[in-house]
C-alpha positions in Angstrom: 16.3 -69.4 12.8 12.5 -70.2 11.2 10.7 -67.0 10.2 7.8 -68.5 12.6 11.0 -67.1 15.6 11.8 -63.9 14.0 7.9 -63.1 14.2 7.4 -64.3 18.2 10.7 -62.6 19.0 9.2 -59.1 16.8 5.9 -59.6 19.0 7.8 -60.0 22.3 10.3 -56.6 21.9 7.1 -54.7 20.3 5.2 -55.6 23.5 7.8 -54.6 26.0 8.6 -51.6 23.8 5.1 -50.4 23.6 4.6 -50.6 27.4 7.8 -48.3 28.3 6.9 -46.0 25.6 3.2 -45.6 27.0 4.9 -45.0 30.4 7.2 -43.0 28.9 4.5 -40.4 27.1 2.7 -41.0 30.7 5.3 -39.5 32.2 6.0 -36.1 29.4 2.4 -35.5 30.5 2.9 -35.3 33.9 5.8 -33.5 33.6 4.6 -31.1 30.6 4.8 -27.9 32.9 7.8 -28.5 34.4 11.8 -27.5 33.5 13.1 -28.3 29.8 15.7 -30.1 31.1 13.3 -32.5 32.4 11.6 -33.7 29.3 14.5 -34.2 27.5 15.6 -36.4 30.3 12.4 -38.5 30.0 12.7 -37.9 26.4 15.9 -39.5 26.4 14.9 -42.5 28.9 12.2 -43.7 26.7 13.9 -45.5 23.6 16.3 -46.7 26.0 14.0 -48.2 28.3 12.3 -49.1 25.3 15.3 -51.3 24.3 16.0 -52.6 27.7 12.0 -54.0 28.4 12.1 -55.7 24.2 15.2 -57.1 25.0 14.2 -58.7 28.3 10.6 -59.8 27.2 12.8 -61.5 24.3 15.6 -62.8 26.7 12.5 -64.5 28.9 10.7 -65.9 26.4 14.0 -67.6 24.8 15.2 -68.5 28.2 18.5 -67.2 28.0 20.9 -68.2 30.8 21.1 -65.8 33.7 25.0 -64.7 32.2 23.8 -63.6 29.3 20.6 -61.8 30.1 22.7 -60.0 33.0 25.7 -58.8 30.2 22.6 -57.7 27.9 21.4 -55.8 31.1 24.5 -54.1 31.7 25.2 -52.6 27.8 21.5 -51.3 27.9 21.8 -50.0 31.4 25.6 -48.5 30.8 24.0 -46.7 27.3 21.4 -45.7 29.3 23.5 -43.6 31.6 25.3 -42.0 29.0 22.3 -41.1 26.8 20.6 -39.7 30.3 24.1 -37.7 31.1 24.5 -36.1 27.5 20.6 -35.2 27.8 21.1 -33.4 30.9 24.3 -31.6 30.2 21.6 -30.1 26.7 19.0 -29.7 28.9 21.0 -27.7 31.6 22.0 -25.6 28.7 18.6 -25.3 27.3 17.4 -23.7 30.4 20.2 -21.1 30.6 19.4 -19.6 27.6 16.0 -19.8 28.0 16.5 -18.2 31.5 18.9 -15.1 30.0 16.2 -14.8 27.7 13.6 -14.5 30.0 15.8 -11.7 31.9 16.4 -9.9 29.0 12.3 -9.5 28.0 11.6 -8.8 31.8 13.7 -5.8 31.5 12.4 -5.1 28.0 8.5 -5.5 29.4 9.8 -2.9 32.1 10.0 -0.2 29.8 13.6 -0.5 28.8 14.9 -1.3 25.5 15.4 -5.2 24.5 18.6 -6.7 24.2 19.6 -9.7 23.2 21.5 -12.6 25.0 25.4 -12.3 24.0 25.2 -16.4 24.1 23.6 -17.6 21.5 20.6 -20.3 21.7 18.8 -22.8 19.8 17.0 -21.7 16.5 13.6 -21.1 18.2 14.8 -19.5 21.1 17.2 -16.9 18.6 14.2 -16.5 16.6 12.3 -15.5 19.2 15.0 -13.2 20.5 15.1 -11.5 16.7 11.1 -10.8 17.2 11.4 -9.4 20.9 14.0 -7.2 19.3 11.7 -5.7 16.5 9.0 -5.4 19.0 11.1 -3.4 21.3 12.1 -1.2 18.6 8.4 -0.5 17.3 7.7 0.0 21.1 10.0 2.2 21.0 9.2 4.2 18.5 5.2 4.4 19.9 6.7 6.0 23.1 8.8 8.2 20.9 5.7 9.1 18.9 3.7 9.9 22.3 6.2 11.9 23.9 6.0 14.0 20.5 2.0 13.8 20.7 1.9 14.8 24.5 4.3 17.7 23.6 2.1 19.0 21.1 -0.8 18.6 23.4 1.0 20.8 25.8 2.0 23.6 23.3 -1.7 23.6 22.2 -3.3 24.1 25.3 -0.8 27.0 26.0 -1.7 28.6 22.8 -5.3 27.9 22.7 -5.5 29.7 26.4 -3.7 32.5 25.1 -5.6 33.1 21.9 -8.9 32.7 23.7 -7.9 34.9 26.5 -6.7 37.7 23.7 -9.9 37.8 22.4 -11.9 37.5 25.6 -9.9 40.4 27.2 -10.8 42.8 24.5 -14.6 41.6 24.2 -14.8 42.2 27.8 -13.0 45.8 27.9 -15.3 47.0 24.6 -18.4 45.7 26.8 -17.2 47.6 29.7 -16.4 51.0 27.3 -19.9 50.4 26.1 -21.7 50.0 29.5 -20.1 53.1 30.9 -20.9 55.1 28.0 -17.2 56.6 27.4 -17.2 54.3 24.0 -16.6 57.4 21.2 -17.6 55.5 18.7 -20.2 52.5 19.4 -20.4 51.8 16.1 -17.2 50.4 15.8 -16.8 48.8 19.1 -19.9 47.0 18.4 -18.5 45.6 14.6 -14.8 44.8 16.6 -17.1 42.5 19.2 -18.5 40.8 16.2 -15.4 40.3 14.8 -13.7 38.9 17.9 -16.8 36.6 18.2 -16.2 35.6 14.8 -13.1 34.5 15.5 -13.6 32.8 19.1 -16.5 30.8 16.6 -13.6 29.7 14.2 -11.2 28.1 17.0 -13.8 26.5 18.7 -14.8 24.9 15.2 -11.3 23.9 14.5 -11.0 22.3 17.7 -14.3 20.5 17.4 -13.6 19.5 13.8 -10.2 18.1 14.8 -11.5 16.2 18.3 -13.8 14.3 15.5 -10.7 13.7 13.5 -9.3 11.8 16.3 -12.0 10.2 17.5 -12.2 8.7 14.4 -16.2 9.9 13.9 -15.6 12.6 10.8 -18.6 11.1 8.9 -17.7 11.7 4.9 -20.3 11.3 2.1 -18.1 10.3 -0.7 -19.0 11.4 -4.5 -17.6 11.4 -7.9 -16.5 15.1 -8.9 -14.1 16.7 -11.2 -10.8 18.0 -9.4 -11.4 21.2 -11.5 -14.6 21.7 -9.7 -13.4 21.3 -6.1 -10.3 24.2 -7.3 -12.9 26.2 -8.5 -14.8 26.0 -5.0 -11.8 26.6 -3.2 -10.5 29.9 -5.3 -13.9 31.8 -5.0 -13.6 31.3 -1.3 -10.4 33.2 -0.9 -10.5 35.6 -3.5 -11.7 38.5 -1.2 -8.7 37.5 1.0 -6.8 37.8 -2.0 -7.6 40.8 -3.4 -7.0 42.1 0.3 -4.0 40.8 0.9 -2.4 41.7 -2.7 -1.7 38.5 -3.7 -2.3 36.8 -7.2 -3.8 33.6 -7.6 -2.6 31.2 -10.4 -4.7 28.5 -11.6 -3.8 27.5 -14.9 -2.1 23.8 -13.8 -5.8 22.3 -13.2 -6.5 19.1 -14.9 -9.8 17.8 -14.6 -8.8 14.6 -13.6 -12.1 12.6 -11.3 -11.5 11.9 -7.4 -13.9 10.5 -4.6 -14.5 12.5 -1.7 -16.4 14.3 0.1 -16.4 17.8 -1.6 -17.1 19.8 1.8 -14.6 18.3 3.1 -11.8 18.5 0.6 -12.7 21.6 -0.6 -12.4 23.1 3.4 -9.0 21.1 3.2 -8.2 22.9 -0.3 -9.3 26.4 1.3 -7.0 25.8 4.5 -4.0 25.8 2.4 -4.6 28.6 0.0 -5.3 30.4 3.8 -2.3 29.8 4.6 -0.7 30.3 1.6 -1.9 34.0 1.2 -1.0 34.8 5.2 2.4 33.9 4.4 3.5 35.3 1.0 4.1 38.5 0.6 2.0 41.6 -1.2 2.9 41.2 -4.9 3.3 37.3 -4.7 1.7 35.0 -6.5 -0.1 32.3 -4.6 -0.9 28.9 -7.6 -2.7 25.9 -7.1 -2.5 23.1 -9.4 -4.3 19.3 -9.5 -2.5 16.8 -12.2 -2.8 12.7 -11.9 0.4 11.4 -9.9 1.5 7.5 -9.9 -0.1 4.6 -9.7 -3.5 5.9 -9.8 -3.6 9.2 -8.2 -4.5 12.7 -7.8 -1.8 15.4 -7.2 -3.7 18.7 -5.4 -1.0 21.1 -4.7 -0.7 25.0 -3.4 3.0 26.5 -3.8 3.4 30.1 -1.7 5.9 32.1 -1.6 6.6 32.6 2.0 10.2 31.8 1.6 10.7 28.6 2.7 10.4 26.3 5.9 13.8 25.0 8.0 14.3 21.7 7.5 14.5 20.8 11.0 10.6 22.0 11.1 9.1 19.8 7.5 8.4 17.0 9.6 6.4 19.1 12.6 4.6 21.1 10.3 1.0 19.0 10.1 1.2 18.5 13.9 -1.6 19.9 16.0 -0.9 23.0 17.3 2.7 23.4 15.7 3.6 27.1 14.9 7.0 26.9 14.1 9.8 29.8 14.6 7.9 32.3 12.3 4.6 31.2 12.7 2.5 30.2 9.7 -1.1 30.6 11.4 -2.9 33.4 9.5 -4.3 35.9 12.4 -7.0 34.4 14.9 -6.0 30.9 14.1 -4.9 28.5 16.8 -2.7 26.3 14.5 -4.9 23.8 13.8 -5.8 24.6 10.4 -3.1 22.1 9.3 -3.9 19.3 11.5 -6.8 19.4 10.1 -6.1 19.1 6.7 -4.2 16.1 7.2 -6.9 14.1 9.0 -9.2 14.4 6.7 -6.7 14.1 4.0 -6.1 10.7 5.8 -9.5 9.4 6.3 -10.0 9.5 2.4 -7.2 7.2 2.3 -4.6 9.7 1.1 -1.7 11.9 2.4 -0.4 15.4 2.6 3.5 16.6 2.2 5.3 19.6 2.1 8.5 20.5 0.9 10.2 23.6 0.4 10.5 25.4 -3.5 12.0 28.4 -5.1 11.0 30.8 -2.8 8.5 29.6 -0.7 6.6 25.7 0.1 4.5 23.4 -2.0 2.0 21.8 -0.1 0.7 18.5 -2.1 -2.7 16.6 -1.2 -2.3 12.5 -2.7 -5.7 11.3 -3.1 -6.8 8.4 -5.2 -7.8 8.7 -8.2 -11.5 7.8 -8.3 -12.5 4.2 -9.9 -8.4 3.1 -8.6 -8.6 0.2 -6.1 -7.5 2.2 -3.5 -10.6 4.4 -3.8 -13.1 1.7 -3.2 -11.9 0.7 0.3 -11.9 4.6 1.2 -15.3 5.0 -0.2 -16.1 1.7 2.0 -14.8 2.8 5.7 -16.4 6.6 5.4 -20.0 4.7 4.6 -19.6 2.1 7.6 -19.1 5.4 10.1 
């Protein structure tokens, strides 16, 4: 056969080809939206038809007899109905396990948990099954983490209303001794009002500052200062409580190692803990506080008590809002916030607060970063753009 043939017979099957491919990518399109099972069946018709219209442009321009084009008919058309049979029978299966699939994330998107079909499917729809089933799991664990918040909520409102109503009651009953003028000594009804009012001031701050926690609008005005300085700040504040209370404070572990923060902040964060701290341990204690650099370019503040120790069961619960615990740890007139608080704004300069129980009592730790460290910089950053 000339080469001159070969080309004319190459032009010929690319022409009838190209024409059933064209309708063939024609017809995907008008068929894009519809079942699986259905574009693999055109998927599947197209190189065949393909075949069939090459072979007949070729058979018509070499005017082959009417036997032979109508045996080369018949082989395309039998492997035709083969290739459309086996591409049904894939689709059919395609589209069962893309329909248990899409029963199992209708169920999942209902609030239940996600589980996976028992059959398995093709890569991409096993893939997507894997994803559905971490995304189920983290969903689970947000509704997890509400219930926990909501339950907080609750035990807060309960307490708040019955540590402002304690207050209130007694306000109310001094005003009334007063009025009447059967008050033996005004003197010190009027200094117990004061003190009462005192205290109604500091919930309602504690509440306000940890609303602003949440809302996400504590502004902080981030500086360079010394850890030493901020201890320092922190130790003259409680030493009247101290001295009151009987307890020693110990300050010798204070490196002065430099952090970025906002020093009103931290130091009200450093003060809520050595609060605490007193409250709980007993006269004749020692209370010690103690900032050393930690790992990978931090700052380790921590208070150790000696109030004996927490349960276990309770470490996790006790930086929750409102959380008390068995043998509550909110000094007198708190509404046990003061450690809620102290993580958020521990949190907001891009560091974290732990507890964990010692010889004797807890050590309450404060991670910030260390100033200068890459992790500072970004802190620094999001309390500027507030």
């Amino acid at each position: 056969m000339r080469e001159q043939d070969i080309v004319l017979i190459a032009l010929y099957a690319l022409g009838g080809a190209a024409a059933a491919g064209a309708l063939g990518a024609a017809l995907l399109r008008a068929v894009r939206h519809r079942s699986t099972a259905v574009s693999l069946a055109v998927v599947a018709s197209v190189p065949v038809t393909a075949m069939l219209a090459g072979t007949l442009a070729v058979a018509w321009a070499m005017f082959l007899s009417r036997h032979d084009l109508t045996v080369v008919t018949t082989v395309v058309a039998t492997a035709a109905v083969v290739s459309l049979a086996v591409t049904l029978v894939l689709g059919r299966w395609v589209v069962a396990r893309s329909a248990a699939l899409t029963l199992a994330a209708r169920s999942f998107g209902e609030g239940g948990s996600f589980a996976a079909p028992r059959e398995a499917g093709t890569a991409e729809l096993a893939a997507l099954s894997r994803e559905l089933a971490a995304t189920s799991a983290k969903l689970n664990e947000s509704r997890e983490r509400e219930r926990s918040l909501e339950a907080s909520r609750r035990e807060l409102v309960a307490w708040i209303s019955h540590d402002l109503r304690t207050p209130l009651a007694g306000v109310r009953a001094m005003a009334e001794a007063l009025e009447d003028g059967v008050a033996t000594d005004p003197g010190r009804y009027f200094r117990q009002i004061r003190t009462e009012a005192e205290r109604l001031d500091t919930m309602v701050g504690e509440l306000f500052e940890l609303s602003r926690i949440h809302a996400g609008t504590l502004s902080l005005t981030p500086a360079r200062l010394s850890a030493y300085d901020l201890v320092g700040d922190a130790l003259a504040g409680v030493e009247a409580l101290a001295r009151q209370r009987g307890v020693r404070l110990a300050g010798e572990r204070v490196a002065p190692v430099p952090v970025e923060v906002d020093g009103r902040e931290m130091t009200r964060v450093l003060s809520n803990l050595l609060t605490n701290a007193l409250h709980r341990t007993p006269a004749g204690g020692t209370v010690a506080i103690a900032a050393e650099s930690g790992e990978d370019g931090t700052v380790v503040l921590s208070v150790t008590d000696g109030c004996g120790g927490i349960r276990e069961q309770d470490l996790p619960r006790v930086f929750d809002t409102g959380w008390r615990g068995t043998d509550s740890r909110t000094p007198p007139g708190g509404a046990g916030l003061g450690l809620a608080i102290v993580r958020g704004i521990v949190e907001a300069h891009a560091g974290r607060a732990g507890v964990r129980n010692v010889a004797g009592g807890c050590r309450f730790e404060v991670t910030l970063p260390r100033a200068g460290s890459a992790r500072a910089a970004p802190a620094a950053a999001a309390a500027g753009d507030e």
